[in-house]
C-alpha positions as CSV (number, residue, x, y, z in Angstrom):
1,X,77.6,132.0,-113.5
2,X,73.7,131.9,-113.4
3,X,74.0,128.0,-113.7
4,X,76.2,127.6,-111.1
5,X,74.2,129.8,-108.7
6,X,70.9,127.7,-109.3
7,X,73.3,124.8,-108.4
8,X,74.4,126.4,-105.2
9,X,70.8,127.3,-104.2
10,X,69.3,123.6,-105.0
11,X,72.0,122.7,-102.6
12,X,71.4,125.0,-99.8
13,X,68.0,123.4,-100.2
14,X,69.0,119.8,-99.5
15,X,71.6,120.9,-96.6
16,X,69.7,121.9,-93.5
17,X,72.7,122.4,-91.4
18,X,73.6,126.0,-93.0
19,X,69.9,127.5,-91.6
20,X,71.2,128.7,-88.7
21,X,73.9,130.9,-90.2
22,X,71.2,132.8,-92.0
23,X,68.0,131.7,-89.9
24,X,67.5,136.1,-89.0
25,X,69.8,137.4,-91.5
26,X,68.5,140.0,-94.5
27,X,71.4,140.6,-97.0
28,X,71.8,141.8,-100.4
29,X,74.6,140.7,-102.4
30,X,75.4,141.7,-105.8
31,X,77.5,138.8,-107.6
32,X,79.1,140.8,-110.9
33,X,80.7,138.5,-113.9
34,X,82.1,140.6,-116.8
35,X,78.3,142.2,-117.7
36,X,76.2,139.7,-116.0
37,X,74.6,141.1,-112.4
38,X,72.9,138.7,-110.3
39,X,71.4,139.4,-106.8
40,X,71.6,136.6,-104.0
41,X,68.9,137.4,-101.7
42,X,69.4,136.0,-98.3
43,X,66.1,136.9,-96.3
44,X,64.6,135.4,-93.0
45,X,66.6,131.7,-93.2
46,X,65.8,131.7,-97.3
47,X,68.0,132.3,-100.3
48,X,66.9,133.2,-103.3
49,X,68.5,135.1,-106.3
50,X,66.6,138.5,-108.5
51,X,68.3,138.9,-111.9
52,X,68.8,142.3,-113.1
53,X,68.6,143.6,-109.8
54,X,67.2,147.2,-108.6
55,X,69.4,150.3,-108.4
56,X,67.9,151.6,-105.4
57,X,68.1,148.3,-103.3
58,X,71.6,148.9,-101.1
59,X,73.9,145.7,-101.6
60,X,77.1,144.6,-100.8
61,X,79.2,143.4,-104.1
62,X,81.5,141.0,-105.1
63,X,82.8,140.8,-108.7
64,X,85.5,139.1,-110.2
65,X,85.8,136.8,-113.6
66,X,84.0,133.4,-114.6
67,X,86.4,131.2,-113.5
68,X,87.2,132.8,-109.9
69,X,83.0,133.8,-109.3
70,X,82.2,130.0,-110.6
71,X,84.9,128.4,-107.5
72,X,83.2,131.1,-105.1
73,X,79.9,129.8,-105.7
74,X,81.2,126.1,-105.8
75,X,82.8,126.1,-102.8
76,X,86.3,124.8,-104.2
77,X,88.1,128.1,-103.4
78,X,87.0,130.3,-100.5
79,X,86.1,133.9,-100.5
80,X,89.0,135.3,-98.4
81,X,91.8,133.6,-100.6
82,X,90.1,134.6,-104.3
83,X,90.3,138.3,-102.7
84,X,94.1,137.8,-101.4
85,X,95.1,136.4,-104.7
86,X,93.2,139.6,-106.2
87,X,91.1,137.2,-108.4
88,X,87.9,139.0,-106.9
89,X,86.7,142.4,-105.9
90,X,85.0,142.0,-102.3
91,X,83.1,145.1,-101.3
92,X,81.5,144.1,-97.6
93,X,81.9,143.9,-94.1
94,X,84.4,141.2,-92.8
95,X,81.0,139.6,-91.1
96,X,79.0,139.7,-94.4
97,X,82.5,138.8,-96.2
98,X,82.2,135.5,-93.5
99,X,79.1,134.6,-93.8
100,X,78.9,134.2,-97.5
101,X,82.8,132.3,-97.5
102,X,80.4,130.0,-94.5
103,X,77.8,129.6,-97.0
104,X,79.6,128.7,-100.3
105,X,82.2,126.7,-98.6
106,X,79.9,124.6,-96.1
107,X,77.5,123.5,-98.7
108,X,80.3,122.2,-101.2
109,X,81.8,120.6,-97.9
110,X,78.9,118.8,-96.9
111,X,78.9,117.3,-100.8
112,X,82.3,116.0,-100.7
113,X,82.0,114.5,-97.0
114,X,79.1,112.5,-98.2
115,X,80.8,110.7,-101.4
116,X,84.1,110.0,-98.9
117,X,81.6,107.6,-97.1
């Protein structure tokens, strides 16, 4: 899962038109993968990720298996049908919920509009 996160962030890097969905947000999401806990920092229009995360920080979480976390974070599958299917656990606020399905599926959009030209 770690791989595919580091993937997903060099992206977000190359794909300016995502800023300003998180240009003034501050969010803390926990992304949980069988006993792997990684924390995607979205701070001031950056995104970043803290491994082994603090306890005391409050953050929303999402969890789920390899398979179902890896097409979150890829941006084949979005957020909202992985939870209907009940192939992830989503534990946020519809807008945080949004904003992260925006994210995710965006960026891998972006990719697979550019190698149609």
């Amino acid at each position: 899962m770690i791989e595919a996160i580091q993937k997903f962030l060099v992206k977000m890097q190359q794909q300016g038109h995502v800023y300003p969905l998180i240009r003034q947000a501050e969010v803390h999401v926990n992304l949980c993968c069988e006993q792997q806990i990684v924390q995607l920092v979205i701070k001031n229009g950056a995104v970043f990720i803290l491994q082994n995360p603090s306890k005391q920080q409050i953050a929303y979480e999402i969890s789920g298996n390899e398979a179902a976390m890896k097409q979150l974070i890829e941006g084949t599958t979005r957020l909202r049908v992985l939870e209907q299917k009940g192939e992830i656990k989503v534990d946020t606020s519809l807008r945080i919920a949004l904003l992260l399905e925006a994210l995710f599926y965006l960026t891998k959009a972006q990719e697979d509009f550019a190698n149609i030209i």
